[in-house]
C-alpha positions in Angstrom: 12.7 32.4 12.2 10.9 29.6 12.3 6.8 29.4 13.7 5.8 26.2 15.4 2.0 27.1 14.5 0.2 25.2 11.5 -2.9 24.4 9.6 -4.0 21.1 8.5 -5.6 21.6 4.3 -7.3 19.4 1.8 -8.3 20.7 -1.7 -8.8 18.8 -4.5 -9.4 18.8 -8.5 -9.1 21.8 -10.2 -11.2 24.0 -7.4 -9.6 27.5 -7.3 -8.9 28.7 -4.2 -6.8 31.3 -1.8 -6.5 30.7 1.9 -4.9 32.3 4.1 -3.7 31.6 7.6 -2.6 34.7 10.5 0.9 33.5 12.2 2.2 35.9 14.7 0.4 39.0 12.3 1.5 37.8 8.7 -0.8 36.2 6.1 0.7 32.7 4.5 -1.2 32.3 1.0 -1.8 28.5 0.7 -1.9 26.8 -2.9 -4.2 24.1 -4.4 -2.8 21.4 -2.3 -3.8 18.2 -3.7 -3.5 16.6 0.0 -3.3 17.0 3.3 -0.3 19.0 4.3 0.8 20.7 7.5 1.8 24.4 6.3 4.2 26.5 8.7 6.9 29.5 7.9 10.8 29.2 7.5 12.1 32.9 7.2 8.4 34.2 7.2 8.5 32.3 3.8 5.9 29.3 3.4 6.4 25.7 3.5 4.5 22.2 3.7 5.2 18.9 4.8 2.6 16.0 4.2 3.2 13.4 6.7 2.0 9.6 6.7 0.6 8.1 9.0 3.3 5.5 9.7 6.3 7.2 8.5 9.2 5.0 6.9 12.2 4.0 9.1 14.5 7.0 9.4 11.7 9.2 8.5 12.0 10.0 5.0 11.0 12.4 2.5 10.7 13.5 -0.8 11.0 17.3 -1.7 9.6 18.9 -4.1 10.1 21.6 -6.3 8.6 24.1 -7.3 6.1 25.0 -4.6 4.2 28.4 -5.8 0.8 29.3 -6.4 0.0 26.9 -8.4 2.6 23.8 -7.5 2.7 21.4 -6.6 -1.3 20.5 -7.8 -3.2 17.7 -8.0 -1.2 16.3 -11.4 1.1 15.0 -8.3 -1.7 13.2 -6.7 -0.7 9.9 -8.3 3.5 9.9 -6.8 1.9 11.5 -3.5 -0.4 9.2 -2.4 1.6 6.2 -2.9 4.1 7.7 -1.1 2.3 8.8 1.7 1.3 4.8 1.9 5.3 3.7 2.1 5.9 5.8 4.8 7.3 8.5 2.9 6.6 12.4 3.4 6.6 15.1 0.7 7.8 18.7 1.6 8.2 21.9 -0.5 9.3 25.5 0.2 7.7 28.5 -1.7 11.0 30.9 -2.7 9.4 31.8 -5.5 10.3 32.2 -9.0 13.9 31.5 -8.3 16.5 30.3 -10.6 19.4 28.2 -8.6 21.2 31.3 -7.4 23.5 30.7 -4.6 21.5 33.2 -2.4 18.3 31.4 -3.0 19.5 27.9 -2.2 21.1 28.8 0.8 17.4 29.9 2.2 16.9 26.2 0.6 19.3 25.6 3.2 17.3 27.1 5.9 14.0 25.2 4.9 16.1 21.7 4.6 17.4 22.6 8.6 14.4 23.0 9.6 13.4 19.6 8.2 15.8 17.9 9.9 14.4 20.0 13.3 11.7 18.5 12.7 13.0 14.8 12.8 13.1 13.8 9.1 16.1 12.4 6.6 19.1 13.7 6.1 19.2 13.2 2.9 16.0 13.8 1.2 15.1 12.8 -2.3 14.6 15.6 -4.4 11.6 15.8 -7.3 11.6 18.9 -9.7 9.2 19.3 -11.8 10.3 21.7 -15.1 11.9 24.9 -13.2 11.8 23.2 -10.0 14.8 21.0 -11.0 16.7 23.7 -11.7 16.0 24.9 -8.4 16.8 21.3 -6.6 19.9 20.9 -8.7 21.6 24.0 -7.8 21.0 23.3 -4.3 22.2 19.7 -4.8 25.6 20.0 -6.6 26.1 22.8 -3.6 24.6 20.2 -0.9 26.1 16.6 -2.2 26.6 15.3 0.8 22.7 15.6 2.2 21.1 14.7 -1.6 19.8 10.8 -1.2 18.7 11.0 -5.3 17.3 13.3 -7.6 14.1 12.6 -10.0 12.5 14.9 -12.5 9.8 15.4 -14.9 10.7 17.4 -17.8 13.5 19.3 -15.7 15.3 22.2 -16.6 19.2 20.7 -16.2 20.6 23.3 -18.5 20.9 27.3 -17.4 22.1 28.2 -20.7 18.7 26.7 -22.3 15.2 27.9 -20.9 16.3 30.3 -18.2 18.3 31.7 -20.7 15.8 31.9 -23.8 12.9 32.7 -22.0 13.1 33.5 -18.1 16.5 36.0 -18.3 14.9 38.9 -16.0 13.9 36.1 -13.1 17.4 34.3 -13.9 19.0 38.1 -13.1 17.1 39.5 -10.1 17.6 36.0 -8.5 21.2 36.4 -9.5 21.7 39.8 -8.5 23.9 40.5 -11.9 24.2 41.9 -15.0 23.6 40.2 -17.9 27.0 40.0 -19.4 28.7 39.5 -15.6 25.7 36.5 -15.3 26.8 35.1 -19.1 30.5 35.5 -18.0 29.9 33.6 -14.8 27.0 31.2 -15.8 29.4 27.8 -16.1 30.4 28.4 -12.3 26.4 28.2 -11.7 25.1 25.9 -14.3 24.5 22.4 -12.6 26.0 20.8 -15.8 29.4 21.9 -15.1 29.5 21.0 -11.7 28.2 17.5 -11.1 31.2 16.1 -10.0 31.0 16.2 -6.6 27.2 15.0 -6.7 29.2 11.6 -8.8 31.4 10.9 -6.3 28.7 10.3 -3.7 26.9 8.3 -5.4 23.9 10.1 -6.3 21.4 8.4 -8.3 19.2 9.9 -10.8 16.2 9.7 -12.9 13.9 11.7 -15.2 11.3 11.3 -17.6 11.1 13.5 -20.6 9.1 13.8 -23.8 10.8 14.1 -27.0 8.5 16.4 -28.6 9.1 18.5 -25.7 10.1 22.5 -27.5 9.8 24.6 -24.0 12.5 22.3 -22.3 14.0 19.9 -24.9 15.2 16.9 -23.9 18.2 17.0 -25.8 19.3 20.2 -24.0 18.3 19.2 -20.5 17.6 16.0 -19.4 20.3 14.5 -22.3 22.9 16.7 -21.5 22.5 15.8 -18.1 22.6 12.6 -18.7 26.0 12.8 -20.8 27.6 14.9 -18.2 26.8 12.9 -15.1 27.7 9.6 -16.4 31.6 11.5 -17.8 31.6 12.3 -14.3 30.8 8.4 -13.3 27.2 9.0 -12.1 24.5 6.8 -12.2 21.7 8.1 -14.2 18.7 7.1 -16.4 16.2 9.3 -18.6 13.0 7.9 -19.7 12.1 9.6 -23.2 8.4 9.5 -23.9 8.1 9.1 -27.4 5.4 12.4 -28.8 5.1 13.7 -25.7 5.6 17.7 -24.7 5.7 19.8 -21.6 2.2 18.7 -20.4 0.2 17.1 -17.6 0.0 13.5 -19.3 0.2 10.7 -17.3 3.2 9.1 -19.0 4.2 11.7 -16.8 2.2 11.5 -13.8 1.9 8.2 -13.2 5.0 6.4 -14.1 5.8 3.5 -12.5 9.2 3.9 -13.5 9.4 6.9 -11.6 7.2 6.3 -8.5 9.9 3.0 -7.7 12.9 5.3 -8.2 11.2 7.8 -5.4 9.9 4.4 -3.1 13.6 2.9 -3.4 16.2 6.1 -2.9 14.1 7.4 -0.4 14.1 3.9 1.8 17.5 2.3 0.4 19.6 3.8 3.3 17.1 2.2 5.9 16.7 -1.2 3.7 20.8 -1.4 3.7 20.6 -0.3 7.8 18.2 -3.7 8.2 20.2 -6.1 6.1 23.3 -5.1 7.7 21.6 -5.7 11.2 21.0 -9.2 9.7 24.2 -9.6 8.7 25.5 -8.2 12.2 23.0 -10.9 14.0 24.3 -14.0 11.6 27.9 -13.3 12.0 27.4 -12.8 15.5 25.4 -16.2 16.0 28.0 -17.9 13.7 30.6 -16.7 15.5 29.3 -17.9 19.1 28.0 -21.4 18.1 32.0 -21.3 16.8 33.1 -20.1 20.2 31.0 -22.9 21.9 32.2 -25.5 19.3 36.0 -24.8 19.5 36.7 -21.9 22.2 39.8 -20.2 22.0 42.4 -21.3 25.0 41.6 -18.6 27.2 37.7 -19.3 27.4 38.2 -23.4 27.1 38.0 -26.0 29.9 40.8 -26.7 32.3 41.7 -29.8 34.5 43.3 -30.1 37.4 47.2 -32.2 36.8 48.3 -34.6 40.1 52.1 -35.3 40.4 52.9 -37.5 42.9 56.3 -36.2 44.3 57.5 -35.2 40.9 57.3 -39.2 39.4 56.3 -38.2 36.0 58.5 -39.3 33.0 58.4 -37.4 29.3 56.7 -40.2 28.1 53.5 -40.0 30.6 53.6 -36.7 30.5 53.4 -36.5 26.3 50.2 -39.4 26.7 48.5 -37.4 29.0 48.5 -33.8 27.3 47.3 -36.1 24.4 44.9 -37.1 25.4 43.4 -33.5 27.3 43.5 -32.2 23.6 42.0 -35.0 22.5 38.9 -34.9 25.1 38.6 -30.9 24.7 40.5 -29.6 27.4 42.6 -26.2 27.0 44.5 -26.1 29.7 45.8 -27.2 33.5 47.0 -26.6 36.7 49.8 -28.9 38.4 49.7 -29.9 41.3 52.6 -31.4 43.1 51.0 -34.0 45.8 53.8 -35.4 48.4 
């Protein structure tokens, strides 16, 4: 179910605080927003958009993962804002601590429909932030056909690293197995293994990723992403931040790199719609002034051919078609005068 009510937010720096807003009898807790956001319910589960005021040609957005208590925060500020200014809105869904399931990204599923409801993208670019690019990749190598790009800072790539090592009772109840039927399965699940579909549409990607990163290493997640993506043909980079860790730094949060990858996928379908219109338009005047210039015999000019009681010879009548091709004409009607 999905309530039309909403609340309009702003809360910034680190203030901590817990609102609450009554839709048809339920309570929505709402996070540190670090901006303006509408906040409704998909499945009596929240969810945010952030809208600009001019939005983007074919409406587009960026979605962002996670979205929890505590995320998306003000460390975002820096990609939202700018955003926002190109016309570009941001959207999460709060599922919780979920781990790429397939039960859990089909209610991603639910919150992406009612997106397009709304009027946005198709194809949204999604932004995951540690855990929440596990949770946008699942959905994505499920979803490959309605995935525009996918960015990440410090993402988990890999099930078999973190969620493994340190998450494995989240990773299970989202899951809904065993641990040795979850190992025995886990390549059917992991997005590594199954990134060819995401390849053959042409999904870009992009992350940034420190090296001295020990909670999600680089060489387990964003590097073996990066080697399986491109065996499968995709286009990827990964920006490695030399002496950097999992923390809030701004080689992080206000990457240029990053913030053009975002700007670009999310408009490139509507930027390739407007040069093709261009294109349309030029071949369409070219191809007029060429009509006018040298129309085909059907549309051309036509005279009208006397013959005075049939007294033509081959001769005259060679001279004068001749000369009709010669002054333009395409055609002519004979007629016979006694």
């Amino acid at each position: 179910m999905i309530l039309k009510k909403h609340a309009r937010i702003k809360i910034s720096g680190f203030i901590a605080a817990t609102l609450y807003l009554l839709v048809a009898g339920s309570a929505i807790a709402i996070n540190e927003l670090p901006l303006p956001a509408e906040v409704f319910e998909v499945n009596s589960r929240k969810a945010f958009v952030m809208t600009p005021g001019k939005p983007a040609a074919g409406r587009p957005w960026v979605w962002c993962a996670p979205t929890t208590h505590d995320y998306p925060n003000n460390l975002m500020t820096f990609y939202f804002e700018h955003l926002l200014e190109r016309g570009i809105a941001v959207a999460g869904y709060d599922l919780g601590e979920v781990r790429g399931a397939p039960r859990s990204t089909q209610k991603f599923s639910t919150f992406y429909g009612a997106m397009v409801e709304r009027g946005y993208s198709k194809k949204p670019v999604l932004l995951g932030q540690s855990r929440g690019g596990l949770m946008l990749l699942c959905w994505a190598f499920r979803n490959p056909d309605k995935v525009q790009a996918f960015a990440g800072i410090y993402p988990v790539c890999n099930l078999a690293d973190w969620p493994v090592r340190n998450s494995m009772p989240a990773v299970l109840k989202d899951y809904g197995l065993s641990e040795a039927a979850f190992m025995e399965q886990m390549d059917g699940f992991n997005p590594l293994k199954n990134l060819a579909e995401l390849a053959a549409k042409g999904v870009p990607m992009f992350t940034v990723h420190g090296d001295s990163d020990k909670k999600v290493p680089c060489s387990e997640n964003s590097a073996r992403l990066k080697e399986a993506y491109k065996k499968e043909g995709g286009t990827i980079e990964v920006k490695v931040i030399p002496g950097q860790w999992h923390n809030g730094a701004p080689e992080f949060f206000k990457d240029q790199d990053l913030l053009d990858f975002l700007i670009t996928q999310a408009t490139r379908d509507a930027a390739n719609d407007a040069n093709n219109a261009v294109s349309i338009a030029q071949a369409d005047e070219s191809t007029l002034h060429a009509g006018f210039v040298d129309p085909a015999p059907e549309y051309g000019p036509r005279t009208w051919w006397h013959w005075l009681n049939e007294r033509v010879t081959k001769d005259e009548i060679t001279k004068d078609l001749e000369t009709m091709k010669r002054i333009g004409f395409k055609g002519a009607q004979i007629a016979n005068v006694d």
